[in-house]
RODO-2510 file (C-alpha; in nm, 4 decimals, decimal comma):
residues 402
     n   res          X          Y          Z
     1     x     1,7951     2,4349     0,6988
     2     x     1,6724     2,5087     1,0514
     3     x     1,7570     2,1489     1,2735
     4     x     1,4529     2,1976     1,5576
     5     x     1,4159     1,9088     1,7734
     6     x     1,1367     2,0100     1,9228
     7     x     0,8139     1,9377     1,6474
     8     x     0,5317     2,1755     1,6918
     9     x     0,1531     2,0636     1,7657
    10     x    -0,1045     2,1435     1,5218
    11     x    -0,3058     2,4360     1,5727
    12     x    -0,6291     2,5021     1,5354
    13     x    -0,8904     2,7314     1,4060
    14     x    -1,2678     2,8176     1,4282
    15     x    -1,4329     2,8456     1,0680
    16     x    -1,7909     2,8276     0,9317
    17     x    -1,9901     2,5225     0,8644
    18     x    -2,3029     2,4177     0,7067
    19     x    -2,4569     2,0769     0,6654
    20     x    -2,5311     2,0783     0,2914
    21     x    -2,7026     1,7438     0,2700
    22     x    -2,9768     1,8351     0,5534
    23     x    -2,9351     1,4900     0,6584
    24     x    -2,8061     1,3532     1,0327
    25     x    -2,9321     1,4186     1,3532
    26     x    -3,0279     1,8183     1,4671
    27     x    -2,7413     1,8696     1,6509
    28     x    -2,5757     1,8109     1,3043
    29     x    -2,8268     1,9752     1,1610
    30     x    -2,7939     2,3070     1,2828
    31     x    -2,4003     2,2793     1,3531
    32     x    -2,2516     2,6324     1,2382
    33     x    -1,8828     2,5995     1,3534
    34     x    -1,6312     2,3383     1,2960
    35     x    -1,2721     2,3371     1,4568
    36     x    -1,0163     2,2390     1,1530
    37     x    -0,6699     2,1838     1,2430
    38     x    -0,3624     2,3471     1,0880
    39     x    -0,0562     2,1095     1,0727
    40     x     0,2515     2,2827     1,0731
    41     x     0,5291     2,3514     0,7943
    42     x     0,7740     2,0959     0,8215
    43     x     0,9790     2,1507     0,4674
    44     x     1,2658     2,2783     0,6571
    45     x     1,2294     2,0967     1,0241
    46     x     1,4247     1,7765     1,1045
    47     x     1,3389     1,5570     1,3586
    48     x     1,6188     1,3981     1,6050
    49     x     1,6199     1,0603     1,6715
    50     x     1,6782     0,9178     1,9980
    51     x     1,9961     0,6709     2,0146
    52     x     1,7507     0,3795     2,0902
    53     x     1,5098     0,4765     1,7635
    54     x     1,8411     0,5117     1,5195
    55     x     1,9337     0,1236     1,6432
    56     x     1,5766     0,0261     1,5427
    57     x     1,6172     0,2568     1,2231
    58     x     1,9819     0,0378     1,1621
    59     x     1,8280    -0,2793     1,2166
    60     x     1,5522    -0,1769     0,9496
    61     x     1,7583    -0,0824     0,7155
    62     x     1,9873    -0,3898     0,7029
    63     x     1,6644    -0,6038     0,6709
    64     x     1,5436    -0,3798     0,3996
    65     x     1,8968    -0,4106     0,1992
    66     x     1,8557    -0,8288     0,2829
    67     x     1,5010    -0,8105     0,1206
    68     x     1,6464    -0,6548    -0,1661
    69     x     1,9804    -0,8524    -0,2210
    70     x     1,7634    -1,1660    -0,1737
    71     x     1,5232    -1,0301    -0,4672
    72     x     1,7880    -0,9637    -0,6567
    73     x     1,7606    -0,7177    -1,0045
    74     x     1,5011    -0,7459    -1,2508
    75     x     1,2506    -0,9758    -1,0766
    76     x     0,9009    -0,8668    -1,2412
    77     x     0,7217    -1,1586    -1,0113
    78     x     0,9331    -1,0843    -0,6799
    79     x     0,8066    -0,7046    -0,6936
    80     x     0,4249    -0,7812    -0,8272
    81     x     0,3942    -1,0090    -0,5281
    82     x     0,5331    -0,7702    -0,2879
    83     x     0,3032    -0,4576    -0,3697
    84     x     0,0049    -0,6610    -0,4327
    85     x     0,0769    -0,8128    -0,0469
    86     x     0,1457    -0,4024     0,0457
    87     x    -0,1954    -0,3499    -0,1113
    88     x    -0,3719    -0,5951     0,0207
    89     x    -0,2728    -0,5039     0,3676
    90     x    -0,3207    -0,1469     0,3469
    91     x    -0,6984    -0,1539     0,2123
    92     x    -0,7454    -0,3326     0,5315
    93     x    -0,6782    -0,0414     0,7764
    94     x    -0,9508     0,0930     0,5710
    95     x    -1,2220    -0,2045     0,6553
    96     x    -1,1815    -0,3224     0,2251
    97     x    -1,1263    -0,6766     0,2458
    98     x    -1,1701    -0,9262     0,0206
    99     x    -0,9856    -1,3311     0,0265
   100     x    -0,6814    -1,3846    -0,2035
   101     x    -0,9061    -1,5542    -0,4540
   102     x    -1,1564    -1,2506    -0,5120
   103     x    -0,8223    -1,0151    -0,5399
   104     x    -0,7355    -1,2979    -0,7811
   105     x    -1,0252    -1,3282    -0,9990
   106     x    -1,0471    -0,8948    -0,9817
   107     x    -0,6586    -0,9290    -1,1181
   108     x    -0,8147    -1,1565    -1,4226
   109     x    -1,0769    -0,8119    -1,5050
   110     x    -1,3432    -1,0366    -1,3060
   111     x    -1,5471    -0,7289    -1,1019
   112     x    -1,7487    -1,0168    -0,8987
   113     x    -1,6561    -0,8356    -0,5316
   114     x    -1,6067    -0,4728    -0,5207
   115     x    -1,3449    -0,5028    -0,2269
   116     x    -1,1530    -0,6935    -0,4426
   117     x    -1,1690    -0,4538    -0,7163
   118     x    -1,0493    -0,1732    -0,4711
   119     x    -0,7424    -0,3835    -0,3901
   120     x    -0,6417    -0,4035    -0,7220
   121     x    -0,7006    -0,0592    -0,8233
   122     x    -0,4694     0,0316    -0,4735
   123     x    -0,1689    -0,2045    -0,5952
   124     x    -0,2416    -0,0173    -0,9352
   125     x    -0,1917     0,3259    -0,7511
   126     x     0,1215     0,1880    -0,5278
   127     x     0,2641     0,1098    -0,8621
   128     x     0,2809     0,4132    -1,0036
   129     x     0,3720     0,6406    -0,7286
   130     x     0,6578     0,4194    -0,6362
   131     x     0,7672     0,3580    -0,9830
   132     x     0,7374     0,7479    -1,0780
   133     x     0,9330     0,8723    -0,7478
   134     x     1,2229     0,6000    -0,8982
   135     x     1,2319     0,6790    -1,3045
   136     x     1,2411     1,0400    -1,1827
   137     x     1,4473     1,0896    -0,8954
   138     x     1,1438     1,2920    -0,6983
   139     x     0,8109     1,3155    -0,5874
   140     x     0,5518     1,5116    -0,7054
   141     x     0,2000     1,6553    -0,6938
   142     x     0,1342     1,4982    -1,0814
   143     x     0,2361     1,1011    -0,9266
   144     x    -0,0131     1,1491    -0,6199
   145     x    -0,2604     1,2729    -0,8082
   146     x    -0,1857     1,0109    -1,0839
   147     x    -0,2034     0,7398    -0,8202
   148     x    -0,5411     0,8575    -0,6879
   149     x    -0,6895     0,8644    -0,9859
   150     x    -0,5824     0,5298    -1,0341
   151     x    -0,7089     0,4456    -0,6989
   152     x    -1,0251     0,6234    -0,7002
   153     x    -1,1312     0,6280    -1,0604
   154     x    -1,3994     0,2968    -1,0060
   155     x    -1,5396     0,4019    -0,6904
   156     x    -1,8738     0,4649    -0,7435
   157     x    -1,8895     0,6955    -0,4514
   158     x    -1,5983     0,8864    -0,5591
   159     x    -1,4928     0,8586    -0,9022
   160     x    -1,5733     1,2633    -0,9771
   161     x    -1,2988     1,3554    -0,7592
   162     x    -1,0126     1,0573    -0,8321
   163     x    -0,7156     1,2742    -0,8913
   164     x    -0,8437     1,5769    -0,7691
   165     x    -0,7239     1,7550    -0,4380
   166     x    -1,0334     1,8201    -0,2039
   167     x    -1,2391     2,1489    -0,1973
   168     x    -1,4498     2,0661     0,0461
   169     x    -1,4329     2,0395     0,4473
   170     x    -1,3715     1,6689     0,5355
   171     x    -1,2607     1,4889     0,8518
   172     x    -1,1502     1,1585     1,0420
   173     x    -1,4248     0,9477     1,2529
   174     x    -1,7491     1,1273     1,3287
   175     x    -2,0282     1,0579     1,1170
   176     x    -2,0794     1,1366     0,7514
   177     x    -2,3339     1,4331     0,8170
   178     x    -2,0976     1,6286     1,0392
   179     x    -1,7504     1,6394     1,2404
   180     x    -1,9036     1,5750     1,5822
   181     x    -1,7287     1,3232     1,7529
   182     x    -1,4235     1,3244     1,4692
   183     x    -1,1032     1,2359     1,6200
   184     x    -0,9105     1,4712     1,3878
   185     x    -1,0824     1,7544     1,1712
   186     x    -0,8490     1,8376     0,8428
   187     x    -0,7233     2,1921     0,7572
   188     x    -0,9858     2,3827     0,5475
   189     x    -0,9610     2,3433     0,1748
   190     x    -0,7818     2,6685     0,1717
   191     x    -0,5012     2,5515     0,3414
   192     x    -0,4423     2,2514     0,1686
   193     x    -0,2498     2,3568    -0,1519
   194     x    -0,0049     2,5180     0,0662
   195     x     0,0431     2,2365     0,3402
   196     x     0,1008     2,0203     0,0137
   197     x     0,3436     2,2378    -0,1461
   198     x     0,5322     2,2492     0,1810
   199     x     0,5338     1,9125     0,2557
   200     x     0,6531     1,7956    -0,1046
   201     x     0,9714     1,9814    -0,0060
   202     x     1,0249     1,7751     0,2924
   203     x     0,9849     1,4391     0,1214
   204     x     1,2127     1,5313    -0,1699
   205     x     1,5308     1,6150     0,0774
   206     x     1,8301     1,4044     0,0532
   207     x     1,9029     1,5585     0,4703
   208     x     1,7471     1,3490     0,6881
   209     x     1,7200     1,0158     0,7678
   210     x     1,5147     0,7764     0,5149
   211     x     1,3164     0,6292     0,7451
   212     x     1,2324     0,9394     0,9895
   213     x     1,1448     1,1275     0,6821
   214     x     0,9215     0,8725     0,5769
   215     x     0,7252     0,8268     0,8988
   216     x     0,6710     1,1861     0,9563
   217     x     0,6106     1,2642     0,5652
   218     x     0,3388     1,0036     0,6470
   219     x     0,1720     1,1443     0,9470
   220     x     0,1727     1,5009     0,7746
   221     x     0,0058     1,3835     0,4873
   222     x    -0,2278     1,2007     0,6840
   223     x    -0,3068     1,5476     0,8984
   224     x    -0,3494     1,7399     0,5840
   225     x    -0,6259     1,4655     0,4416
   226     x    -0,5885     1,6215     0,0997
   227     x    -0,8479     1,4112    -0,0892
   228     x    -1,2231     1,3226    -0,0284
   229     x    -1,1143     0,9432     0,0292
   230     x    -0,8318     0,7396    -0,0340
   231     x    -0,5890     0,9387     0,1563
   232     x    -0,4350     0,6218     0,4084
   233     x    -0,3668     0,4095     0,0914
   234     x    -0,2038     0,7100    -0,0673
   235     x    -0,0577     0,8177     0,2498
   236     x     0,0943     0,4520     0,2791
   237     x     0,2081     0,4075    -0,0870
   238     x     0,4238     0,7406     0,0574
   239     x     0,6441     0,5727     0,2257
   240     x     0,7085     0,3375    -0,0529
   241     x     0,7922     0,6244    -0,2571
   242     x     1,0373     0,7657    -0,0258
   243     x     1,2226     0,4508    -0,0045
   244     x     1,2194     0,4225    -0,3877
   245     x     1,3598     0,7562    -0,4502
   246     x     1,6443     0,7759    -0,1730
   247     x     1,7718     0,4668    -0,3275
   248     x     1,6478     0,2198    -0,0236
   249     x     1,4655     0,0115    -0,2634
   250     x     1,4928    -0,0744    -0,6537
   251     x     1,3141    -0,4369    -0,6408
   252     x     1,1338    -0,4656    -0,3792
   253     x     0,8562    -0,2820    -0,1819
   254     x     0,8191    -0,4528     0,1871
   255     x     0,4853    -0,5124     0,2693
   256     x     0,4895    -0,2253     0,5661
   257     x     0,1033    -0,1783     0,5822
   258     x     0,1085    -0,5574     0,6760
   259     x     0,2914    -0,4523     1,0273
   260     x     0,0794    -0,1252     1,0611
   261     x    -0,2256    -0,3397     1,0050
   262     x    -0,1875    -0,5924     1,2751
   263     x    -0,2092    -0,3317     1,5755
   264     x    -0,4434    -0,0714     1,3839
   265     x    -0,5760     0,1224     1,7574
   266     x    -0,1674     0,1510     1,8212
   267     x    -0,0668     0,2840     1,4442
   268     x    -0,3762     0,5386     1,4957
   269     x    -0,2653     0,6550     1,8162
   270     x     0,0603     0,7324     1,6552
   271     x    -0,0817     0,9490     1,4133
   272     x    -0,2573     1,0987     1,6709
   273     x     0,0468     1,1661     1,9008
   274     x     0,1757     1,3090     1,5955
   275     x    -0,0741     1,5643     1,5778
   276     x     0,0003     1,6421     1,9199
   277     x     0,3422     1,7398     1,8411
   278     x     0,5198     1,4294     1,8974
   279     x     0,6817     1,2348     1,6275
   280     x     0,8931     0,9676     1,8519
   281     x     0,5867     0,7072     1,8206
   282     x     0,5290     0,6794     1,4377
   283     x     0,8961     0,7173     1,3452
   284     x     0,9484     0,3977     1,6305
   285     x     0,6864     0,2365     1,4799
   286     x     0,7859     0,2798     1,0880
   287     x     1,1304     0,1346     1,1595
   288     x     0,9530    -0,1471     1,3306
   289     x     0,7338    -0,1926     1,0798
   290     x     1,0005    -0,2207     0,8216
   291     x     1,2181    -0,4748     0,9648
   292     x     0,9541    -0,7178     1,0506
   293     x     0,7894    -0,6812     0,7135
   294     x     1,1677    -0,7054     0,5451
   295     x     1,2722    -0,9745     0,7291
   296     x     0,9158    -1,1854     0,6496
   297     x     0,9580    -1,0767     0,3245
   298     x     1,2858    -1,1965     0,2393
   299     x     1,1496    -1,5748     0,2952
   300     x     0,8778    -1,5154     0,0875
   301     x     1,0768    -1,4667    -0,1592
   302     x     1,3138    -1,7521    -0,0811
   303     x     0,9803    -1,9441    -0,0944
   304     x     0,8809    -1,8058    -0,4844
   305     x     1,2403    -1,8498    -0,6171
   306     x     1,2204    -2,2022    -0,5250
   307     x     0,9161    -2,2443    -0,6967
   308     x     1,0422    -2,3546    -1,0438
   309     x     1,2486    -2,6427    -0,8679
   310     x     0,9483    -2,7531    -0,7045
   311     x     0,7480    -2,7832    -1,0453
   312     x     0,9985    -2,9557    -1,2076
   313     x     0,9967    -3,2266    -0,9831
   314     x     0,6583    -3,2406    -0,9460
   315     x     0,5422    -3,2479    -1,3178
   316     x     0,7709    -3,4146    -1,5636
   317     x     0,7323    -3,2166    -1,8819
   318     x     0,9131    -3,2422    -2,1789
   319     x     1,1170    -2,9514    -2,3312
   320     x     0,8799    -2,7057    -2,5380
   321     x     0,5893    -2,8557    -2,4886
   322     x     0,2739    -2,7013    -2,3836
   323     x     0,3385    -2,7812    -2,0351
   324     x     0,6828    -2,6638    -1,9525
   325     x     0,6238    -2,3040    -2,1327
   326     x     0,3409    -2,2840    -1,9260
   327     x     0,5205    -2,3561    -1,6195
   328     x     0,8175    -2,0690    -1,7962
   329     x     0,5646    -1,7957    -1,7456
   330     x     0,3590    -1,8680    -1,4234
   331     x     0,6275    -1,7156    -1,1689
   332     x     0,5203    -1,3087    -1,3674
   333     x     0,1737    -1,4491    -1,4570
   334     x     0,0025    -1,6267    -1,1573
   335     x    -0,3036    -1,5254    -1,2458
   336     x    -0,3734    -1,6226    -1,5631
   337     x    -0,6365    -1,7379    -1,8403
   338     x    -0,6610    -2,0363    -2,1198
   339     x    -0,6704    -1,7530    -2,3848
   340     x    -0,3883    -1,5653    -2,2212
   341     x    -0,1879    -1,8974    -2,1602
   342     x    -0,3115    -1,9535    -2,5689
   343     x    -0,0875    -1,6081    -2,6679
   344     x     0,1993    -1,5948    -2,4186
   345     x     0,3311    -1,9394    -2,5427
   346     x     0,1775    -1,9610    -2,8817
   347     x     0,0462    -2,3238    -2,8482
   348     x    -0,2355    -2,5281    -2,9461
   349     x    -0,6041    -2,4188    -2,7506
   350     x    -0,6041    -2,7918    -2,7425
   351     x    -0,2802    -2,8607    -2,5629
   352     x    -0,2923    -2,5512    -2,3405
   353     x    -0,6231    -2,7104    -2,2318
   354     x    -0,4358    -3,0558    -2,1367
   355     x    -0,1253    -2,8595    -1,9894
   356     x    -0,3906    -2,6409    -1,7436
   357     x    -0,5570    -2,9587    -1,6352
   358     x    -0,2390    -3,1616    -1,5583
   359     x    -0,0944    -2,8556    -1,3618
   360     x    -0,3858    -2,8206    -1,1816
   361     x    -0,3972    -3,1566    -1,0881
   362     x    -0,0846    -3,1545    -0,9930
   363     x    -0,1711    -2,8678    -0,7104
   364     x     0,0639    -2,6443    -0,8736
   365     x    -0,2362    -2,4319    -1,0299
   366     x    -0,6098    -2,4001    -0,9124
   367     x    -0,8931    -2,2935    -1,0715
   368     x    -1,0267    -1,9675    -0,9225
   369     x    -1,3817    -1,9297    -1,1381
   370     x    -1,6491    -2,1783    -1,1617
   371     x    -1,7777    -2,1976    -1,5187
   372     x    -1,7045    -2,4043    -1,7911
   373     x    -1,5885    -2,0985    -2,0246
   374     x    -1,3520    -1,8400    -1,9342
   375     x    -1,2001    -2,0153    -1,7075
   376     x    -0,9060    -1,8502    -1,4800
   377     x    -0,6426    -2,0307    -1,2895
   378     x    -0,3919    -1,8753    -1,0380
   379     x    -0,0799    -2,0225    -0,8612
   380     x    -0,1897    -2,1772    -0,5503
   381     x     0,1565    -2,1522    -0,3977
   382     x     0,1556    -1,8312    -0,4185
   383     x    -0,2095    -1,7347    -0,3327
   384     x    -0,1067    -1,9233    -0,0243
   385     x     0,2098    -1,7728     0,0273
   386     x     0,0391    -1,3870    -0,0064
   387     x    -0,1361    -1,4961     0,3193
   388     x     0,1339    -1,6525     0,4631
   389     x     0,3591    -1,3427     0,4549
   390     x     0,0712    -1,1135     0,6262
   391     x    -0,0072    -1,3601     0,9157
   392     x     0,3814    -1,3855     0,9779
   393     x     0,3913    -0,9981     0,9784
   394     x     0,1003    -0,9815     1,1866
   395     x     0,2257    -1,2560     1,4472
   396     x     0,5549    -1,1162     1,5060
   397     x     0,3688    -0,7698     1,5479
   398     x     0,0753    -0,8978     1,8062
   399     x     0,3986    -1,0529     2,0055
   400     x     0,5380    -0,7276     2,0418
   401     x     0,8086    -0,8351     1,7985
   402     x     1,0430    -0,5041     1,9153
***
């Protein structure tokens, strides 16, 4: 394969345009030309790292193997946590926000905040890209298009074209009559299929370095917008994937959108220096990105694991009883119901009752609905501890943690 340091610039071209809602203002109105970009081919480029962006890239990737020796193999509530915190901070960048308890109560089915709903439908999509790109050993048009639909399929805006690649013109900024004033117009539909194509050759190399190909595999895929909405989340859950299938990851997925998300204006200029032909400032800023969020990380889940300890010596609860199976399952279930609670540890609705009460008065649970039937509860320590993790991320960030 062709080893060019120097990354092209996007091009440009000059196609037809027509506003088909008749809506906007009349210069929008009668616009008849729009100015797409083309992205370039990257399948067989490879971009050179300075010596001071392959420390930061070292540095990353000993956090990242930390995060996962300290999560150790087979922890279902170490790798929920850390996607739903990836989610969370990733619908952000797109202005979907919603407090830990809504993304709670929308875990429990409870649609009360639509935000909320989004956020669960992203860690949905994360899921299953990430997941796919590690059963299978690649990464493919089916998972992305799997994971949007999972993403999209709710939106009540967009649910005709979840899991669909775009045929239709679409663009960054602007307004939503027209591309004037967009600070990046996508290729033409045309185009897309094969930018695609090309690009899921890059991201399934074993060549170049993991965390270079995942910061310019996410720019490119940001350039080539190939959905109507939903492309950052799926552009993010990307980089997840990469690190799944190269082997970075098998437990954990650090919460990288939490570092991107703390500086938003600086991760958008990279993507727009990226489009300008120069790589240097999203590949810096991914390896960044993952060591902070790695190294936070890790002491969140220092912080879970010691959670059972805690409980123990806060509630005194004998062997088998309603309360201590209850307190067996909360660590893979922190959000969970009395019915729920009723079939995972096949007690009494009457002493499942007693146990929720006595665990939420001990602080250890807290009731996230307010009715008297179908009530929810959900693990305040670790509701607390999903904020905790992206205002660490975020501090060490906004110091210029570098």
């Amino acid at each position: 394969m062709d080893d060019l340091s120097d990354w092209p610039a996007h091009g440009a071209e000059t196609v037809p345009w027509q506003n088909r809602s008749g809506r906007g203002p009349r210069e929008d109105r009668v616009l008849r030309e729009v100015t797409p970009s083309i992205p370039p081919f990257i399948a067989d480029r490879t971009f050179r790292a300075s010596a001071e962006i392959q420390s930061r890239q070292e540095a990353a990737s000993l956090a990242l193997a930390g995060l996962e020796a300290d999560a150790g193999p087979g922890s279902v509530a170490v790798s929920t946590f850390l996607l739903r915190t990836e989610s969370i901070a990733s619908s952000k960048i797109e202005q979907v926000e919603a407090s830990v308890e809504d993304f709670a109560r929308a875990i429990a089915g409870i649609r009360s905040n639509e935000s909320a709903t989004s956020m669960v439908a992203a860690s949905s999509g994360y899921t299953r890209v990430i997941d796919d790109a590690g059963r299978t050993g690649a990464i493919s048009l089916e998972s992305l298009l799997a994971a949007h639909r999972t993403l999209m399929a709710d939106d009540p805006m967009e649910a005709s074209y979840a899991g669909r690649v775009r045929d239709m013109q679409n663009w960054i900024g602007g307004n939503d009559f027209s591309p004037i004033g967009a600070v990046h117009i996508s290729p033409d539909p045309h185009r897309v299929g094969a930018l695609i194509e090309d690009l899921l050759v890059f991201v399934n190399r074993d060549d170049v370095p993991v965390l270079s190909q995942a910061a310019v595999a996410h720019a490119q895929f940001e350039s080539i917008h190939p959905f109507t909405d939903g492309n950052g989340r799926i552009g993010r859950a990307l980089i997840g994937a990469i690190l799944r299938r190269r082997g970075f990851t098998r437990n954990t997925t650090p919460p990288i959108a939490a570092a991107l998300a703390a500086d938003i204006d600086a991760y958008f200029d990279t993507l727009t220096r990226y489009r300008a032909g120069d790589p240097e400032p999203i590949v810096r800023s991914l390896a960044v990105a993952t060591r902070v969020s790695s190294e936070e990380a890790a002491e969140s889940v220092r912080a879970i694991r010691a959670l059972p300890r805690e409980w123990a010596e806060a509630v005194d609860a004998r062997a088998n009883s309603a309360t201590a199976l209850l307190l067996g399952l909360l660590l893979e279930h922190p959000v969970i119901s009395a019915e729920e609670a009723e079939d995972l540890t096949g007690a009494s609705t009457s002493s499942i009752y007693t146990a929720l009460d006595r665990l939420e008065t001990a602080g250890i649970l807290r009731q996230i609905t307010k009715r008297q039937r179908n009530r929810v509860w959900a693990v305040a320590a670790i509701l607390d501890e999903l904020s905790a993790l992206d205002m660490r991320v975020a501090r060490r960030v906004r110091d210029r943690d570098r």
